[in-house]
C-alpha positions in Angstrom: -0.2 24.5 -65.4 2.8 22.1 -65.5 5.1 21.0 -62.7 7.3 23.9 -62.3 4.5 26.3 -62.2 2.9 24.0 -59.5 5.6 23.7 -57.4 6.5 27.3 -58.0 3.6 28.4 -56.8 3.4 26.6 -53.4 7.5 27.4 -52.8 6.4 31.1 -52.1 3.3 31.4 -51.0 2.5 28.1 -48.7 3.9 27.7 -45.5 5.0 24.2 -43.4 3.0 26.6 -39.6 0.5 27.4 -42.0 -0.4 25.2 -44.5 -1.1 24.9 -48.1 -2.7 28.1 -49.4 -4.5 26.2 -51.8 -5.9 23.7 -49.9 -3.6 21.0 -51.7 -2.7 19.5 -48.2 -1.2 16.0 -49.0 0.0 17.2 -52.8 1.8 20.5 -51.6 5.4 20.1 -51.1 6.1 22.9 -49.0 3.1 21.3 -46.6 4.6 18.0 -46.9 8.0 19.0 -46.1 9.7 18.0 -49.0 10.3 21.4 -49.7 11.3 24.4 -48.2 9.4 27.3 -49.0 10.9 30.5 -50.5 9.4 33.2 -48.2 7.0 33.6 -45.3 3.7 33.1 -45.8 1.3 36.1 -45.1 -0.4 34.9 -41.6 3.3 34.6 -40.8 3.9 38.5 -40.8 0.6 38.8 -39.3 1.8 36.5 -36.8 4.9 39.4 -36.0 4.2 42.5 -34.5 4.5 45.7 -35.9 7.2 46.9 -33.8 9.4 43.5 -34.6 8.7 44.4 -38.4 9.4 48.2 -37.4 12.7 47.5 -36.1 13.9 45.2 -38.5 13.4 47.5 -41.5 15.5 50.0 -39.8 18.3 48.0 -39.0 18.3 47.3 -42.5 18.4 50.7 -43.6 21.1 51.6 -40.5 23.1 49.2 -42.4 22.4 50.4 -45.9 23.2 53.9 -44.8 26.5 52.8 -43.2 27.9 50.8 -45.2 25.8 51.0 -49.1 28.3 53.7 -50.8 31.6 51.6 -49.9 32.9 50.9 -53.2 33.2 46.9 -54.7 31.0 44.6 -55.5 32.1 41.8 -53.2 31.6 44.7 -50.7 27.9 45.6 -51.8 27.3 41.7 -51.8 27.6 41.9 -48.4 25.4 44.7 -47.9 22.7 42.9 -49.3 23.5 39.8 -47.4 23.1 41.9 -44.2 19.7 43.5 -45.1 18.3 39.7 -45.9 19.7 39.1 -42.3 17.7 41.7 -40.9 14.7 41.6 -42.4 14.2 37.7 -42.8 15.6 36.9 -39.0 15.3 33.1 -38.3 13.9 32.9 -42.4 17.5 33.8 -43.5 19.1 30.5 -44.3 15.4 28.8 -45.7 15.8 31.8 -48.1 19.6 31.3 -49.0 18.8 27.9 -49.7 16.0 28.9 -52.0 18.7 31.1 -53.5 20.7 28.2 -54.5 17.5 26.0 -55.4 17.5 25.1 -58.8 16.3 23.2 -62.2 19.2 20.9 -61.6 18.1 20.8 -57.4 20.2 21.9 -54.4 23.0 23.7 -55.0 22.3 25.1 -59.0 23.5 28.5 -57.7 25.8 29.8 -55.6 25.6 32.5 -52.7 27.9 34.6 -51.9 27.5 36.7 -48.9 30.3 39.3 -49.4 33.1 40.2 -47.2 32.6 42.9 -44.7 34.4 46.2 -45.9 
């Protein structure tokens, strides 16, 4: 496996509550913090109830349903922007700045949340 598998690896599935999920400890950057990982780990949505995770995925969809058919991309940008909101909560900006994450580091992407129709 080389380095960008490696580190890959631990981004989305090891968690800085939770720990390395491959018992990597010192050698995990996500563990170490000098990473932030990508998604939640899977004791974190164990950690959230089922009627926290219930209620996010239907404000999600409430917003898809009000807002998905307006026409324009910069509009639908912001539809999907808004679901991440919902669903990810206090995870949203960790995952925006995964989104911009790179092979040339921070900011290799942009993100571009949309404008509201």
């Amino acid at each position: 496996m080389n380095e960008k598998q490696f580190v890959g690896i631990h981004l989305s599935h090891c968690c800085l509550k939770h720990g390395c999920k491959y018992g990597d400890g010192d050698d995990c950057p996500v563990e170490s913090g000098e990473m932030t990982q990508e998604y939640r780990c899977e004791q974190c949505y164990q950690d959230d109830s089922n009627e926290t995770r219930q209620e996010a995925i239907k404000s999600a969809l409430s917003i898809i349903e009000l807002y998905g058919q307006i026409d324009g991309p910069h509009h639908k940008a912001w539809v999907i922007d808004q679901v991440a909101r919902a669903l990810l909560k206090d995870d949203y900006p960790s995952w925006v700045v995964g989104r911009k994450d790179g092979k040339d580091g921070p900011n290799t992407y942009g993100y571009d949340p949309g404008i509201a129709p």
